[in-house]
Legacy VTK file of the C-alpha trace (Angstrom):
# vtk DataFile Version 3.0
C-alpha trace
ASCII
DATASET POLYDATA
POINTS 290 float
-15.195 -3.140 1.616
-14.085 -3.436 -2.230
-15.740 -0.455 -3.489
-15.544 3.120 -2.047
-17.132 6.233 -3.167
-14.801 9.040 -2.917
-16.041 12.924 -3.467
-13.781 16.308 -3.342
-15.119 20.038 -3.511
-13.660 22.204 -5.945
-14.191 25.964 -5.324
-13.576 29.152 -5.373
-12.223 30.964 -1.966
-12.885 34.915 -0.701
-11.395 36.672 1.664
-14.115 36.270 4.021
-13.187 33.009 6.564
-16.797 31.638 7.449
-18.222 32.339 3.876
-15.375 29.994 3.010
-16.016 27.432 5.683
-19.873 27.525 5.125
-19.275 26.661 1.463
-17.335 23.944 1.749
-19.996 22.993 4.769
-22.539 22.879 2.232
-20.664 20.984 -0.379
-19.818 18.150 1.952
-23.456 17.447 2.972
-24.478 17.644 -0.685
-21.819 15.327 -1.502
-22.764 12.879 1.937
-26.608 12.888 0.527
-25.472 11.736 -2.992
-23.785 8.939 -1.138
-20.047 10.098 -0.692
-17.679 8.047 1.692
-14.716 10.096 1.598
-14.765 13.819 0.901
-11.311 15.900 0.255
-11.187 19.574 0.529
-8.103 21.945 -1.726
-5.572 23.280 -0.461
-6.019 25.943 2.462
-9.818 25.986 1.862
-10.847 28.339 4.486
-8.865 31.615 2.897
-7.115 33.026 -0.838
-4.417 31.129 -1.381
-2.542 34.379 1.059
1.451 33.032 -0.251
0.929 35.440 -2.946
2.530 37.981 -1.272
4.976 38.263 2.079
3.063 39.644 4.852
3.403 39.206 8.140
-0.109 39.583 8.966
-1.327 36.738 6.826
0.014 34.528 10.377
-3.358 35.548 12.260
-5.270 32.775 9.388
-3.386 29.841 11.283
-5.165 27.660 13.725
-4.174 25.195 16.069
-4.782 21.773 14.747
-6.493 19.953 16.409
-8.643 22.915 17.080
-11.834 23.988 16.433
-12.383 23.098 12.645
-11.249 19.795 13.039
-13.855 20.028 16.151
-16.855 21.662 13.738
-16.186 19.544 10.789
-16.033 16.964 13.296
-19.285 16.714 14.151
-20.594 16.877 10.529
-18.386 13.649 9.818
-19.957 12.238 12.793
-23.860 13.300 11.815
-22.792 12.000 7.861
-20.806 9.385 8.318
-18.305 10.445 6.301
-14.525 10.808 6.422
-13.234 14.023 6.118
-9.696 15.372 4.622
-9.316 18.924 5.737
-6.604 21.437 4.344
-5.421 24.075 6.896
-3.451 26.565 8.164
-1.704 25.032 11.228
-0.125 27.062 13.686
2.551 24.868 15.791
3.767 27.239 18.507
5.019 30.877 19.183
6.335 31.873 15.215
6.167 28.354 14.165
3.643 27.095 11.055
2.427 24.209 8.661
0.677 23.490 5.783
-1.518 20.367 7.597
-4.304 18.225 6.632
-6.117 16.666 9.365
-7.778 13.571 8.603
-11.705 13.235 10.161
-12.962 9.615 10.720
-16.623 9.123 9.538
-17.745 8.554 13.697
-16.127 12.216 14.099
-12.807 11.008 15.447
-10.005 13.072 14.636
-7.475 10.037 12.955
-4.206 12.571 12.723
-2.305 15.071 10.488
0.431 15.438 7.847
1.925 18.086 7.372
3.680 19.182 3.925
7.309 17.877 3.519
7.955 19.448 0.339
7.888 23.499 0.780
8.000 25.697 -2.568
9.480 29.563 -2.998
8.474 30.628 -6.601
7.427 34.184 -7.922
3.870 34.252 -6.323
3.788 31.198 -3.918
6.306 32.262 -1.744
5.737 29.448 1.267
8.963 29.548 2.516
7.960 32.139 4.090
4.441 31.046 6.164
5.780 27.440 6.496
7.953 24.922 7.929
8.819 21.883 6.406
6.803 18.613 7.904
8.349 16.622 10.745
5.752 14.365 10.916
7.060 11.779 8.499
4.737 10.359 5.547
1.602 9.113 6.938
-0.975 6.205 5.939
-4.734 7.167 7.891
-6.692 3.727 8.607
-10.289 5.515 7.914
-13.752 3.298 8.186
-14.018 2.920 4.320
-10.351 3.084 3.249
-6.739 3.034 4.242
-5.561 6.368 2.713
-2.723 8.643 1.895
-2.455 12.189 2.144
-0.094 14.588 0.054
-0.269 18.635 0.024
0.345 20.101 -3.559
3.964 20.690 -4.108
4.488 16.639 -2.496
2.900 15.964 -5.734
6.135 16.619 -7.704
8.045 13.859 -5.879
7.816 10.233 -6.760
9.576 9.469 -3.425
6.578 10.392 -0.898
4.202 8.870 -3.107
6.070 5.715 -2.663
6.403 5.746 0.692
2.959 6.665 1.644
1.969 3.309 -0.608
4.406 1.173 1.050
2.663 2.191 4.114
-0.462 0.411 2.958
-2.579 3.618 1.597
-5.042 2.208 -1.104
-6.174 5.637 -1.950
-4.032 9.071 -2.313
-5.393 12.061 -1.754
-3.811 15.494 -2.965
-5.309 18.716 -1.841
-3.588 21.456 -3.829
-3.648 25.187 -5.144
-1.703 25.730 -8.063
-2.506 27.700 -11.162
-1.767 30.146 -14.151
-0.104 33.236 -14.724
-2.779 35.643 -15.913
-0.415 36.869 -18.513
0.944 33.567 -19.743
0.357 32.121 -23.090
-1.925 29.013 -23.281
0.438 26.650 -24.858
2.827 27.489 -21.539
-0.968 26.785 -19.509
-1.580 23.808 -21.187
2.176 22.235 -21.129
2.061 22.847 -17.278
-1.247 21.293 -16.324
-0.306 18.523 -18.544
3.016 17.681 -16.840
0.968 18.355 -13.313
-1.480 15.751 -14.015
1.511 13.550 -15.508
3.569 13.483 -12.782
0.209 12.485 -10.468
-0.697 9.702 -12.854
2.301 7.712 -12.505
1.845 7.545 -8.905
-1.074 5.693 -9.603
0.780 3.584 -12.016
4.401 3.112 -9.967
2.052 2.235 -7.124
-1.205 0.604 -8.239
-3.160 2.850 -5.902
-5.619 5.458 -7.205
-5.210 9.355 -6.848
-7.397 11.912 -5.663
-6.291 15.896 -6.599
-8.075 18.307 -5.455
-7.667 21.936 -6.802
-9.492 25.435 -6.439
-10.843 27.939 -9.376
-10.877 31.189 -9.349
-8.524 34.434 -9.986
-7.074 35.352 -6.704
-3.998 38.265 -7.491
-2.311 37.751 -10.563
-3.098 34.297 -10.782
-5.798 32.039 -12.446
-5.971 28.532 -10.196
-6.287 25.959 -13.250
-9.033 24.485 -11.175
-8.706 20.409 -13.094
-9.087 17.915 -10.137
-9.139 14.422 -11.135
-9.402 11.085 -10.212
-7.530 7.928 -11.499
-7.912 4.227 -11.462
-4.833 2.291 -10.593
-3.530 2.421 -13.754
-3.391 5.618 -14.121
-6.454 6.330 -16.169
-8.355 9.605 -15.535
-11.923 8.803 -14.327
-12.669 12.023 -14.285
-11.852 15.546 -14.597
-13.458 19.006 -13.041
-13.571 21.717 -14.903
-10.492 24.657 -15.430
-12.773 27.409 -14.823
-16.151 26.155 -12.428
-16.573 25.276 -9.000
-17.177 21.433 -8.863
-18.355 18.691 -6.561
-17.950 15.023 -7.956
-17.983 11.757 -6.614
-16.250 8.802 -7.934
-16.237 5.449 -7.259
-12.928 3.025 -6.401
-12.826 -0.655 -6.555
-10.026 -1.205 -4.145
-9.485 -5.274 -5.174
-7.881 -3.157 -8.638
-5.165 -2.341 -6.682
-3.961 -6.557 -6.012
-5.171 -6.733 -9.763
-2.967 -4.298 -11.319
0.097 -5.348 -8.846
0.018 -9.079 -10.402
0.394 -7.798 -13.907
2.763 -5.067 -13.564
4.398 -6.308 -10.156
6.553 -3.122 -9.588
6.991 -3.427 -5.981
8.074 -7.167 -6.097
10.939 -6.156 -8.701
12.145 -3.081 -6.587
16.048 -3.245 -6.368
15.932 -1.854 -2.643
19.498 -2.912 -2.277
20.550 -0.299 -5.107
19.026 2.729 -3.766
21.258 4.394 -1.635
22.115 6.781 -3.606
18.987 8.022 -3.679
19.329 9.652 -0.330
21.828 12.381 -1.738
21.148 15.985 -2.713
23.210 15.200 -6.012
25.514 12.767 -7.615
28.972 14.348 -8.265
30.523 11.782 -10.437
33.253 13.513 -10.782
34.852 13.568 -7.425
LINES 1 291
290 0 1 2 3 4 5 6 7 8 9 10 11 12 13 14 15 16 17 18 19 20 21 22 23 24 25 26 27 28 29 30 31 32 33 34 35 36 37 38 39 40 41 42 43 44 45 46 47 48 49 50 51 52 53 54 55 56 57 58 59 60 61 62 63 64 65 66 67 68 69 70 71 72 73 74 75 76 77 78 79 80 81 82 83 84 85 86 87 88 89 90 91 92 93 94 95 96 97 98 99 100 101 102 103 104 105 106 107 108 109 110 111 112 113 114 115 116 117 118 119 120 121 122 123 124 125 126 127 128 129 130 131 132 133 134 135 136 137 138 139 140 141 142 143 144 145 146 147 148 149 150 151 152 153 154 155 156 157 158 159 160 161 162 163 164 165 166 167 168 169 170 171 172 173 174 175 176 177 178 179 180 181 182 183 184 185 186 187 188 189 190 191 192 193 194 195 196 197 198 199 200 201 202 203 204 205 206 207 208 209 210 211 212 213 214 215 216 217 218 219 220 221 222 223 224 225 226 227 228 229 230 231 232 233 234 235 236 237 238 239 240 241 242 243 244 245 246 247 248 249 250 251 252 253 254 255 256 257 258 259 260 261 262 263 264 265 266 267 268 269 270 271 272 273 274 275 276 277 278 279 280 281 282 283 284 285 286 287 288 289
C-alpha cells in the first residue's frame, strides 16, 4: 500500500470521563465514514489535561492498559477497520504510572504501547509528579496500512527518539500532545513558541524522510489556553495541513509512503550518518574542560 489516509481528532476535553470518551467515539466513526485509515487521538483524551496542579487524587483517572478502553475502542477498530492510536492514563502497579499510547490494529487487535520517555516539570505541567519515565524503549507498530511511530508531546523536543523510532522502520510518526499558552502571555511570546514547536517537529520529517502526525487539544483548561495547531507534513517537511488554534477539528490527510525512498535518494541523510562519531552523544554534557 503506497498511499494511506491518516485522520486525528482535535478537541476540547471536560471534566466529565465518558462525555470525553463518547466524543472522541463519535469523531473516529465520522472520520472511518470519510474514509480514514489511521486515526490519532491528543494527549490524555479521556480527561483536562489534570498536571496542572499536584493532587494526589488526580491517580484514580489511570487505567490499566491493556484494559477496558483499549477493549471498547477495540471493537470500534474492529467494526471500522481502522487503526487506532489511543492516549491514556496508564496505571502500572501499586503507586506506579505512565503517560501510554496503545496502538489498536484495524481487525481490533491490540498491537502494543509506548510509553513517554521524555517527562517534563514546568510551572503548570508538573508530570513529574503523575509519571514515570518509559521503560519500554522506542517502539515501531507494524499496523495493516502502515508501519508507524509513536511519540507523546514532550518526546517531540528530542531529535534522538525521532531517529530511533525511524531507524526502526516507522514510515509515519505520530505525536499526540497537550501543550499550550499562558492566558496572560503576550502573543509575540504565543506565536515564537508554537513556531519553534512546529519547527522542531518538521525536521523530524526532514532528518528522517518520514511524515509527522501532531495531534493537539483546544480549549482553556486552568490558566492555560491549549494552542490547539495539529498538523501534518510530507517528508520533507512541508505542512499539509494545519487545524485551527482555537476550534475543535477532525481532518484527514493523505500519505504517499513511496515519498519516503524518494526523498532519502536526494537528501540521503541516513547513508551519510557518521555512527562511528557519536559516542559522545550518550553523555548528560560535554565538560571540555576536564
Amino acid at each position: 500500500m503506497s498511499e494511506v489516509k491518516v485522520g486525528f481528532v482535535q478537541m476540547s476535553c471536560t471534566e466529565n470521563v465518558q462525555e470525553n470518551i463518547k466524543k472522541a467515539k463519535e469523531k473516529i466513526v465520522e472520520l472511518a465514514r470519510d474514509g480514514a485509515q489511521i486515526i490519532c487521538l491528543q494527549e490524555l483524551f479521556a480527561s483536562l489535561y489534570f498536571c496542572d496542579i499536584e493532587d494526589y487524587s488526580n491517580f484514580d483517572l489511570a487505567e490499566t492498559v491493556p484494559g477496558k478502553n483499549t477493549d471498547d475502542f477495540g471493537k470500534i477498530a474492529m467494526e471500522l477497520n481502522v487503526v487506532l492510536i489511543l492516549s491514556l492514563f496508564e496505571k502500572r502497579a501499586q503507586g506506579l504510572y505512565h503517560n501510554t499510547t496503545a496502538v489498536i490494529d484495524a481487525d481490533g487487535a491490540y498491537l502494543g504501547k509506548y510509553r513517554k520517555m521524555h517527562i517534563p516539570d514546568d510551572p503548570g505541567f508538573y508530570e513529574k509528579f503523575y509519571f514515570t519515565p518509559g521503560d519500554l524503549g522506542y517502539k515501531m507498530f507494524k499496523t495493516k496500512y502502515a508501519k508507524i511511530g509513536v511519540l507523546i508531546c514532550w518526546d517531540q523536543w528530542y531529535p534522538e527518539g525521532a531517529r530511533i523510532t525511524a531507524l526502526m522502520g516507522a514510515e509515519i510518526l505520530f505525536i499526540p500532545t497537550a501543550i499550550g499558552w499562558h492566558e496572560h502571555q503576550d502573543e509575540q511570546t504565543n506565536k515564537d513558541q508554537y513556531d519553534a514547536w512546529q519547527t522542531i517537529q518538521k525536521s523530524h520529517a526532514v532528518a528522517n524522510g518520514v511524515s509527522v502526525v501532531s495531534v493537539n487539544r483546544v480549549g482553556k483548561e486552568a490558566g492555560v489556553h491549549f494552542w490547539g495547531g495539529s498538523f501534518v507534513t510530507n517528508q520533507y517537511g512541508r505542512v499539509l495541513h494545519q487545524a485551527s488554534h482555537t476550534k475543535e477539528e477532525t481532518h484527514i490527510e493523505t500519505i504517499d509512503l513511496n515519498l519516503s525512498d524518494h526523498y532519502r535518494k536526494y537528501w540521503p541523510f541516513l547513508r551519510d550518518r557518521r555512527i562511528d562519531s557519536y559516542a559522545p552523544i550518550t553523555k548528560r554534557f560535554i565538560d571540555t574542560e576536564e
